[in-house]
C-alpha positions in Angstrom: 165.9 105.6 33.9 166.0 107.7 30.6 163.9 109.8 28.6 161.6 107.2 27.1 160.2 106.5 30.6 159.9 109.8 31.9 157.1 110.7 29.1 155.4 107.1 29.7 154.8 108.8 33.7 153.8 112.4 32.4 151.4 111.0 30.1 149.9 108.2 32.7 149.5 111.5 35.1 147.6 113.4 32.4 145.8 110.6 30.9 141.7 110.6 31.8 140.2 108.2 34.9 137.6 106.0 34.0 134.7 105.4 35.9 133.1 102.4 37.7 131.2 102.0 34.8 134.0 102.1 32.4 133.5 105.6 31.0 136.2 108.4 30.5 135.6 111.4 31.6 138.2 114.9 32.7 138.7 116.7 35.6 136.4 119.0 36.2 137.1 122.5 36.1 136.7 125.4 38.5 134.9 125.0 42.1 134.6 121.5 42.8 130.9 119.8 43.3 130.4 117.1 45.3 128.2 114.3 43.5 125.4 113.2 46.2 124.1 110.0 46.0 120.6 109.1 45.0 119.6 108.2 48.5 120.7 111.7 49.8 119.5 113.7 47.4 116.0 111.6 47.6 113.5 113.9 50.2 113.4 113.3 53.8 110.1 113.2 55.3 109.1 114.6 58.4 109.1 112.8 61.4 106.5 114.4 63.3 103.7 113.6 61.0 100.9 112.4 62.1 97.9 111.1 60.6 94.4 111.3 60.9 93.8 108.8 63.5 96.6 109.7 65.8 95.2 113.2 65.7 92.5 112.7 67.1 93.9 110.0 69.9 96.2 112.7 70.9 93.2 115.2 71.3 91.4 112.4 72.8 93.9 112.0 75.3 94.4 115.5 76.1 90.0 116.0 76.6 90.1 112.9 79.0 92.9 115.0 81.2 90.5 117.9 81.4 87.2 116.4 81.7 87.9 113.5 84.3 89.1 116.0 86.8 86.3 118.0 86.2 83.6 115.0 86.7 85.4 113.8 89.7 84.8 116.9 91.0 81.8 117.6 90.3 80.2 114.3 91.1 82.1 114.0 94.6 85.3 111.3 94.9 83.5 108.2 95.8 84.8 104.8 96.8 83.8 101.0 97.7 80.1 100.1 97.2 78.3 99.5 100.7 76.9 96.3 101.6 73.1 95.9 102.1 72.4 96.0 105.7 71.6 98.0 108.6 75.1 98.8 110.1 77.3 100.8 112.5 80.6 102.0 110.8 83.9 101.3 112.1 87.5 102.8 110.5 91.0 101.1 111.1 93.9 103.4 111.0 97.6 103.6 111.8 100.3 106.3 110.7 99.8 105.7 107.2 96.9 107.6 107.5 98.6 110.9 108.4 95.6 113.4 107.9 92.3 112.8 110.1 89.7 115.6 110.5 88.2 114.4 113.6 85.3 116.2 114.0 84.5 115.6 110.4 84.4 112.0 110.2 81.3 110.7 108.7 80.5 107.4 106.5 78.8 109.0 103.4 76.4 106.9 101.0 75.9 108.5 97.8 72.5 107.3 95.8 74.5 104.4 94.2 75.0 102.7 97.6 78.8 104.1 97.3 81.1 105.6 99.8 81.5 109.3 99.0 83.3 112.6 100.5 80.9 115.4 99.4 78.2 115.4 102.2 75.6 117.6 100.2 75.4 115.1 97.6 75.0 112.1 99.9 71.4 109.9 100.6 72.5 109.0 103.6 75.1 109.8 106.2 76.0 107.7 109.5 78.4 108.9 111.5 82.0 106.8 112.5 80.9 104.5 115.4 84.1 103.2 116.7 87.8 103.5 115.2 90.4 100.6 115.9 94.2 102.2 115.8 97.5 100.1 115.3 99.2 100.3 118.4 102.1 98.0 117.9 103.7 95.6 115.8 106.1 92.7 116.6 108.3 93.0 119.7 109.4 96.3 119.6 108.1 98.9 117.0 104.8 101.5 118.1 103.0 103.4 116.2 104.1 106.7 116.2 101.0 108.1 115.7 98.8 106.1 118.1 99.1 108.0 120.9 97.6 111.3 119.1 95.1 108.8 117.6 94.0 107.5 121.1 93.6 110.4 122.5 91.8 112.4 119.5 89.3 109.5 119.3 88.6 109.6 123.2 88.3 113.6 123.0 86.0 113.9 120.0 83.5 111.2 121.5 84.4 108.1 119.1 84.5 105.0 121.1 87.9 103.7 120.3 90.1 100.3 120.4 93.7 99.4 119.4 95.3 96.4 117.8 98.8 94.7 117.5 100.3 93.5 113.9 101.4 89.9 114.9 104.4 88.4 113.5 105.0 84.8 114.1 108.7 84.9 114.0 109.7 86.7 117.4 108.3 85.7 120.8 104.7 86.3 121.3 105.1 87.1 124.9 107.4 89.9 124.1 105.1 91.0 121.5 101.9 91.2 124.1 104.2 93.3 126.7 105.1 95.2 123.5 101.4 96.2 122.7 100.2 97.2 126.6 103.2 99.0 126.9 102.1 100.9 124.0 98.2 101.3 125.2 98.7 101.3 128.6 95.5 101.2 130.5 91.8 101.1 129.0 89.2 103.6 129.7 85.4 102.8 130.3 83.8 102.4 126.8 86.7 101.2 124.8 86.9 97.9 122.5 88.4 94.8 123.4 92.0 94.5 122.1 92.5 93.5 118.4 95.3 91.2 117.5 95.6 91.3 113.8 96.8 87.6 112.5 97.2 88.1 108.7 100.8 87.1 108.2 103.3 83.9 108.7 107.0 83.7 108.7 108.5 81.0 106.2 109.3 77.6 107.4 106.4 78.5 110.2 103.6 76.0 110.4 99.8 76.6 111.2 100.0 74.7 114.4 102.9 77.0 115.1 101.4 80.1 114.4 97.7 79.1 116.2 100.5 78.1 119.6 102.2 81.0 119.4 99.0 83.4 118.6 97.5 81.8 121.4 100.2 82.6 124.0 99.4 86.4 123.4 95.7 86.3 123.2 96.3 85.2 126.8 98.9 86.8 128.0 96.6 90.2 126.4 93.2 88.6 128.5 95.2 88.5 131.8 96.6 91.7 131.6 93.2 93.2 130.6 90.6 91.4 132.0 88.9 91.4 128.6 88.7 88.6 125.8 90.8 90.0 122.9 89.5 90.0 119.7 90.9 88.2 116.4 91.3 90.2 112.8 92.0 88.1 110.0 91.4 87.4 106.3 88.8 84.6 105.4 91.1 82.8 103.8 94.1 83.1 106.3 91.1 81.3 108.5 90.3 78.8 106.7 94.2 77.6 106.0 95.9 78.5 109.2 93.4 79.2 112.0 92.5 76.8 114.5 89.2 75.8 116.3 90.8 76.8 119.7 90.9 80.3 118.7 87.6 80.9 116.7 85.8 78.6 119.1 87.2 80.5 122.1 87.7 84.3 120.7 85.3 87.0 119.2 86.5 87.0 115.3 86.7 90.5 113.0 86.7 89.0 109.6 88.3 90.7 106.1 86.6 90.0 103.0 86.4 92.3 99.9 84.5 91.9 97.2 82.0 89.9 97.9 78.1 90.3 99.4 79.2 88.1 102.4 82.1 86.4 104.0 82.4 82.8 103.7 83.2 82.3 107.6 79.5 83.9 109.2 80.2 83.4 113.3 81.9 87.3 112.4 81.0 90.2 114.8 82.7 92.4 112.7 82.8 92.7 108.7 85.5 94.5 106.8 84.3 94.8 103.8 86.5 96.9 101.8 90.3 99.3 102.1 88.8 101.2 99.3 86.2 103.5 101.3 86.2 107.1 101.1 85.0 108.7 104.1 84.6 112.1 105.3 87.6 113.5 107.6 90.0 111.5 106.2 92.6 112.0 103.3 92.6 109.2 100.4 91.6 105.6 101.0 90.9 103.7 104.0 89.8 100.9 105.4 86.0 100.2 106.5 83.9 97.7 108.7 80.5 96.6 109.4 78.6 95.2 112.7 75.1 94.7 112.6 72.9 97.2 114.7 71.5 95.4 117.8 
């Protein structure tokens, strides 16, 4: 390579760049600046502003939080609206309802015909006639709270009365020695015992269920001495139940909602599992019976 070519390189090094745009321009001198592009040196706006109408949604918000606590409890918690009727008042409970004031327990009507928990603020008050407690469900599993529950109710004067979930897919004879184990023996004054058909088993048929229901019933009356009542939903009557067993058992009927249950041949209503009642934490189920 000789000398010619040498300068032809020195002068390509030296020579000015042109721009995207075609333009010469030099190196620049001294402390190099970077050249921001219009879209970073454009302002960035804030991302926490709000406007007008969020404003005041957010302080909207934030008065409901205060004030709704504040109503609630001044007004009383109250909970399903009574049915017209002159009634005695019965509550169902197992273990999920772990707090019961006993002495407490009252049915409190507020002046809009609702269940309420603040006495003093009540039109009327009645007190708990009877309580029905889950004894047992299935062939093996007990409450583990009925036995405290049975003997509370018995000791605080509440005339009281257990029940057995039914579940149609294990033997029902196993499941009646299951709930009398669990009992035992019946005092003077209690309920009849409550077998609570609400539930069936895939692949199980109506005619199945009414068989198998019936074998306990039975087995239950024997044992007893005392015709067992039925629990059930007005629709789970109308679909599955037969004749054999509303003809030939008392029935406690579950409808919510509603002034009256469809099915009427009822000696017991449950009308809501929204009640608030006195003595007992949260929500829990409530029942009707006419007053004789």
């Amino acid at each position: 390579m000789g000398k010619t070519n040498k300068l032809n390189i020195i002068t390509k090094k030296l020579s000015p760049k042109k721009g995207q745009n075609g333009r010469k321009f030099a190196p620049s001198k001294g402390k190099k600046r970077s050249v921001a592009s219009p879209r970073r040196r454009s302002k960035i706006k804030p991302l926490l502003t709000l406007r007008p109408w969020q404003i005041f949604a957010a302080l909207g918000a934030l008065l409901l939080l205060v004030l709704v606590p504040y109503i609630i409890h001044k007004r009383g918690e109250t909970g399903a609206r009574v049915p017209t009727g002159n009634w005695s008042y019965t509550i169902d409970i197992s273990h999920h309802n772990s707090t019961i004031t006993w002495d407490s327990l009252a049915v409190c009507i507020d002046a809009r015909g609702r269940t309420s928990r603040d006495v003093l603020k009540a039109k009327r008050v009645f007190p708990v006639s009877s309580v029905i407690i889950k004894a047992s469900e299935g062939i093996s599993l007990k409450d583990k709270d009925f036995a405290d529950n049975w003997t509370n109710a018995l000791s605080h004067g509440i005339r009281r009365g257990a029940y057995h979930f039914f579940r149609t897919s294990t033997d029902p004879a196993a499941q009646a020695r299951n709930f009398i184990e669990a009992v035992g023996p019946l005092s003077k004054g209690d309920l009849p015992p409550v077998l609570d058909l609400e539930t069936i088993h895939k692949g199980c048929s109506a005619k199945q269920l009414c068989e198998r229901a019936i074998i306990w019933l039975k087995a239950v009356e024997k044992h007893y001495g005392v015709k067992p009542v039925v629990y059930t939903g007005d629709s789970f009557l109308k679909d599955y139940l037969s004749k054999e067993i509303t003809d030939n058992y008392p029935v406690w009927i579950a409808h919510y909602k509603t002034d009256s249950p469809v099915y009427q041949d009822w000696i017991m209503w449950q009308f809501t599992d929204e009640a608030v009642v006195r003595g007992i934490r949260g929500k829990v189920d409530l029942s009707v019976s006419p007053v004789k």
